[in-house]
C-alpha positions in Angstrom: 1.7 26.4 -3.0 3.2 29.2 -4.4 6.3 31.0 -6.5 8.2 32.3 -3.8 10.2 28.8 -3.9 13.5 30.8 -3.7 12.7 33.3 -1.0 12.6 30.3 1.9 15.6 28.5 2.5 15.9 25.7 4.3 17.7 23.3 2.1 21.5 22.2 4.2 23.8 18.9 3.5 22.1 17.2 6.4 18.4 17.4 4.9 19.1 16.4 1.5 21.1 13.5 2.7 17.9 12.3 5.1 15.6 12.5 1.3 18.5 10.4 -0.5 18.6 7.5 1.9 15.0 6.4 0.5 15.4 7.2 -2.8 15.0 5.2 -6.1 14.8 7.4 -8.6 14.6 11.4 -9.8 13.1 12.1 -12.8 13.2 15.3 -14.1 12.3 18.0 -16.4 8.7 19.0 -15.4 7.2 22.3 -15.0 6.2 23.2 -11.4 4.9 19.6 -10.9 2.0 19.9 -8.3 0.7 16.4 -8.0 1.8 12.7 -9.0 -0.6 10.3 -9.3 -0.9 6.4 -9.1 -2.8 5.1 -12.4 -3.0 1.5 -11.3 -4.4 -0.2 -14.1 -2.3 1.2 -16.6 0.7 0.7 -14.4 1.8 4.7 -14.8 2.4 7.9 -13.0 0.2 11.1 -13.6 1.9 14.4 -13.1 0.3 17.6 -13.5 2.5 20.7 -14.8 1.1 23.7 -13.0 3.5 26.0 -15.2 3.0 29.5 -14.5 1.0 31.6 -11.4 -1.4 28.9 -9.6 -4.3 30.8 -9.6 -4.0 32.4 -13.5 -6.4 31.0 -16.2 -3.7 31.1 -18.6 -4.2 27.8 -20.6 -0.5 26.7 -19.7 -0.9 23.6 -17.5 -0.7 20.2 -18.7 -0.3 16.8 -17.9 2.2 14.2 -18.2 2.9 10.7 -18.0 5.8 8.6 -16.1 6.9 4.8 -16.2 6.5 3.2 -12.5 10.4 3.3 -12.8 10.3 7.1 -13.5 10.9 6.9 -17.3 9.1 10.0 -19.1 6.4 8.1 -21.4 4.2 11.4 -22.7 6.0 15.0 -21.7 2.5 16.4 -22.9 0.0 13.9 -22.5 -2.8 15.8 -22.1 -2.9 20.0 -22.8 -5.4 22.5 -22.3 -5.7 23.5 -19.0 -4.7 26.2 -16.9 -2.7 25.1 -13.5 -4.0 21.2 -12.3 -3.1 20.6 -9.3 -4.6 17.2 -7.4 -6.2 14.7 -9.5 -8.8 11.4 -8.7 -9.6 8.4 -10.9 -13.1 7.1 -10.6 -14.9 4.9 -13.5 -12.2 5.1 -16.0 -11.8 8.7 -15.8 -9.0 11.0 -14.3 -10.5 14.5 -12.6 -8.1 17.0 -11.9 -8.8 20.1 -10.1 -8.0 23.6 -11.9 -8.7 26.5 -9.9 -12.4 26.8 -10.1 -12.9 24.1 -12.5 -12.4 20.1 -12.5 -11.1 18.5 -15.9 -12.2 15.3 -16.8 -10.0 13.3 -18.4 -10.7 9.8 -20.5 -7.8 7.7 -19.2 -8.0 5.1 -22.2 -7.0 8.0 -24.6 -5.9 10.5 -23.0 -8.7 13.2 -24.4 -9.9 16.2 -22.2 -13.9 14.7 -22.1 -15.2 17.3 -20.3 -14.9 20.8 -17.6 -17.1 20.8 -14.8 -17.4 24.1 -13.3 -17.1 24.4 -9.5 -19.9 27.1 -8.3 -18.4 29.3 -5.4 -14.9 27.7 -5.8 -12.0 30.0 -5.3 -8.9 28.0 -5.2 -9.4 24.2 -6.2 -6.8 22.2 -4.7 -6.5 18.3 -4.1 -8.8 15.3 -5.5 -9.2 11.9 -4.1 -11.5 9.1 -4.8 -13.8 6.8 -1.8 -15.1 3.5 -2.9 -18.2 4.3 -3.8 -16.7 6.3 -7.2 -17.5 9.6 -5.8 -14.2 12.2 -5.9 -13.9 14.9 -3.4 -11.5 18.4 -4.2 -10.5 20.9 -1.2 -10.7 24.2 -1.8 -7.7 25.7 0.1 -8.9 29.3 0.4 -12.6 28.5 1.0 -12.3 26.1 3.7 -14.9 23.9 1.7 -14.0 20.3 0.3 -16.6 19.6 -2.9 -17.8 16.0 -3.8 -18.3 15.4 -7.1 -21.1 12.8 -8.4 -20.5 12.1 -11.6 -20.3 15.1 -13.5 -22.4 16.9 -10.2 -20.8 19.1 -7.4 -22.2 19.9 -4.4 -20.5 21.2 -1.1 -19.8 18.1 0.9 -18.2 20.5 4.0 -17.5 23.8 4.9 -16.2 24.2 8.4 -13.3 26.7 9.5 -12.1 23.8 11.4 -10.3 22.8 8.1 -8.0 25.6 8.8 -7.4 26.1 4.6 -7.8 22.4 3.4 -5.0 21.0 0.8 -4.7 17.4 0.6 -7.5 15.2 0.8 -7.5 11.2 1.2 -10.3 8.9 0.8 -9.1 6.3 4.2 -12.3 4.0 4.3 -15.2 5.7 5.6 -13.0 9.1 6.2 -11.1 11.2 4.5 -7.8 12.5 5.9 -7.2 15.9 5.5 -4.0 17.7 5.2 -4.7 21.7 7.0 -2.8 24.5 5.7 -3.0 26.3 8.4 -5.2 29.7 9.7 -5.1 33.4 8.6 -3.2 32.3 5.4 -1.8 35.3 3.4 -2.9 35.3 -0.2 0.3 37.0 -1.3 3.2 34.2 0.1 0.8 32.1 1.6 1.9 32.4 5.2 -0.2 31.4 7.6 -0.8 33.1 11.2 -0.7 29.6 12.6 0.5 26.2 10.9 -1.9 23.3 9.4 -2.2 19.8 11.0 -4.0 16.5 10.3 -7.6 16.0 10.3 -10.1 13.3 9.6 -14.2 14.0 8.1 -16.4 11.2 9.0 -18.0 10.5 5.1 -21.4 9.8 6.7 -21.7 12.4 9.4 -19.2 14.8 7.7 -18.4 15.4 11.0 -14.9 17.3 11.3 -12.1 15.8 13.8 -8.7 16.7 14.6 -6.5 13.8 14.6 -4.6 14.1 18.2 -1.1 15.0 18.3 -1.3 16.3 14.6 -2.3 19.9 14.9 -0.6 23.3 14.7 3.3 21.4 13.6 2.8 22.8 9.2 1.5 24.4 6.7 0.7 20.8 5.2 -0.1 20.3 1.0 -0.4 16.2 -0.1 -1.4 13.4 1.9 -1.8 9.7 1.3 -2.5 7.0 4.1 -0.8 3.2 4.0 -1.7 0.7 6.2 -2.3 2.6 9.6 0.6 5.3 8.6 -0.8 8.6 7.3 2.2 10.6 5.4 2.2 14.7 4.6 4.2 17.2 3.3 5.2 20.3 4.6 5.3 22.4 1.0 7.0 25.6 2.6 9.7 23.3 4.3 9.9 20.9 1.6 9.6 17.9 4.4 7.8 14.9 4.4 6.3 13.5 7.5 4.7 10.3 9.3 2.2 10.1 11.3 0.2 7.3 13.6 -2.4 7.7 15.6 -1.2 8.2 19.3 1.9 9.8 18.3 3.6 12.6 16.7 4.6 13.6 13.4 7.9 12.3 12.5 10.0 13.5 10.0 10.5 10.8 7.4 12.7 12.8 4.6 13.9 16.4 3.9 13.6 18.6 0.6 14.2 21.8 -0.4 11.1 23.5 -0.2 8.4 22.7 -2.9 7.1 19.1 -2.0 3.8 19.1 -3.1 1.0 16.8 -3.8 2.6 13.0 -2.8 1.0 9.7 -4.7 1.7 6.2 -4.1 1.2 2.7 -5.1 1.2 1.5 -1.5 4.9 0.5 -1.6 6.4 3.6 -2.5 5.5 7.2 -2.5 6.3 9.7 -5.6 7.1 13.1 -4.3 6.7 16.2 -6.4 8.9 18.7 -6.8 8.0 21.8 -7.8 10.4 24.1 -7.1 13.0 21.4 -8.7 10.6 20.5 -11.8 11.0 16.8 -10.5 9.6 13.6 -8.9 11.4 11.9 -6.7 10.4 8.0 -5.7 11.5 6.9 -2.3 11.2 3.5 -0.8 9.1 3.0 2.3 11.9 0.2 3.7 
């Protein structure tokens, strides 16, 4: 993730065709929209506004709220932070990650409940959620991913084998994990050699390139459905597949800026944050 949207072009005819043939809807009008969220029991969307530098403290982020058909419900649902990025629900709460800190949210009303600081964290990325109610962030410059027990963090993994860890994915008793890449460059966040896909065994926290997926992206969100694991490419703006056995496969094409994906296991919500939009596509 960065600013330098506008210096990487990739964006032809062809490409933006291949995101159209899914799509359902576009809604618009948000501000560097990192991450879109699935709030299944109050049948909404959660999109966090980065607004501004990703790694300033500048009290400028804020969240939002969408209809499930992409209708704007709350433009500024919840203000206060600085630039949230991935967020997690667990026991009626949203967290969202915010540099060094996590915000907890109260999802009933929408009140900022709480900041949990993140010792040692430099650049707090995504958030998911395993069954047990525990919510794990990456930390994309630290090559750590945090767990978070209750309002308690501790360092759950720290291996250079995550290669600059972005999106994160509670898949049963793994989580997925969406690689950056190595020798990232803090400046335009280059990397000296592309991300790929990876799994952590929960139990063992054991670190495991997933075959096939390695070396192909600098990678940001991920989300798994069924037995298909999906990631964007932020710096490419392209959305992948991916199975185990086979290759990545490109699924749709944006300009660059795709970020954090959500879904609600029939469709996936891509932001855009170049674009200050979410796009919904259809999995059919």
């Amino acid at each position: 993730m960065k600013n330098l949207i506008a210096s990487t072009v990739f964006a032809v005819a062809a490409a933006v065709s291949a995101a159209q043939a899914g799509e359902l809807w576009r809604a618009t009008g948000f501000e560097q929209p990192e991450s879109a969220l699935v709030d299944a029991a109050h049948n909404r969307i959660v999109v966090s506004n980065i607004v501004g530098n990703p790694g300033a403290a500048d009290g400028n982020g804020y969240l939002s709220l969408l209809s499930m058909d992409g209708k704007v419900v709350a433009r500024h649902w919840v203000d206060g932070m600085d630039a949230p990025k991935g967020m997690a629900i667990a026991g009626g709460k949203l967290y969202a990650a915010d540099i060094t800190k996590v915000r907890v949210v109260d999802l009933a009303s929408g009140k900022l409940v709480e900041t949990i600081d993140v010792p040692g964290a430099v650049f707090l990325n995504d958030m998911t959620e395993d069954s047990a109610g525990k919510v794990y962030v990456s930390d994309m410059l630290a090559d750590t991913i945090y767990r978070i027990d209750g309002d308690r963090p501790e360092v759950f993994v720290k291996n250079a084998l995550l290669a600059s860890p972005n999106g994160v994915f509670a898949d049963g008793d793994r989580l997925i994990v969406a690689s950056w890449g190595k020798g990232i460059n803090r400046k335009d966040f280059s990397t000296a050699e592309p991300g790929g896909l990876l799994s952590v065994d929960l139990a063992t926290r054991k670190v495991t390139p997933l075959p096939g997926a390695q070396k192909f992206a600098d990678l940001d969100g991920v989300i798994a459905i069924g037995d298909t694991i999906y990631a964007t490419a932020y710096m490419t703006g392209t959305l992948y597949s991916y199975k185990t056995g086979g290759a990545p496969t490109v699924v749709a094409q944006f300009k660059p800026g795709s970020a954090d994906i959500g879904t609600d296991g029939q469709k996936i919500f891509v932001p855009l944050m170049g674009e200050g939009e979410i796009v919904a596509l259809s999995l059919d």
